[in-house]
C-alpha angles and dihedrals in degrees: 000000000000095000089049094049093050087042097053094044084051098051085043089051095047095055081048109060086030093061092042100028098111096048104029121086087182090108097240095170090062090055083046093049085052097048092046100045096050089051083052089061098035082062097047088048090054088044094059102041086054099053103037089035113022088231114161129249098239115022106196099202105129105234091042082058099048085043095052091041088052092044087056084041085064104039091059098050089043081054091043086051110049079044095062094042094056090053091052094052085039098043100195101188101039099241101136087039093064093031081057088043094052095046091048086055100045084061096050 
């Protein structure tokens, strides 16, 4: 369940940053990078669990599944908020900067 929820926020954001990359300065791709390279994982992690214990792909107990789906849950809100973070410190469009700007001038 995990796998499937990063996967589909990576495919979305994709599409995304594909449809918008020549006029957005929001650095999609970075979101995107983030959302790939966790289903990678995810599917490493799957991977492994199946070769060294035979664990299956999908377990369909009911807890395991609200745990997983919880736990990708996670995962893409942690990504949407080191994303945000990063456009705030990188501020794309300018827009603290001139708040900054505005304020510096109101005290002078």
């Amino acid at each position: 369940m995990t796998l499937l929820i990063t996967i589909f926020a990576a495919v979305f954001c994709t599409a995304l940053w594909y449809k918008n990359a020549l006029e957005s300065d929001m650095k999609l791709g970075m979101l995107c990078w983030m959302f790939w390279s966790a289903s990678i994982m995810w599917f490493c992690d799957a991977v492994a669990g199946y070769l060294e214990e035979g664990e299956e792909f999908f377990n369909i107990n009911p807890v395991e599944l609200l745990n997983d789906f919880y736990l990708g849950l996670a995962v893409v809100a942690l990504a949407l908020v080191v994303w945000i973070a990063y456009l705030l410190y990188t501020d794309p469009k300018g827009v603290i900067k001139s708040m900054l700007v505005k304020k510096q001038g109101v005290r002078n």
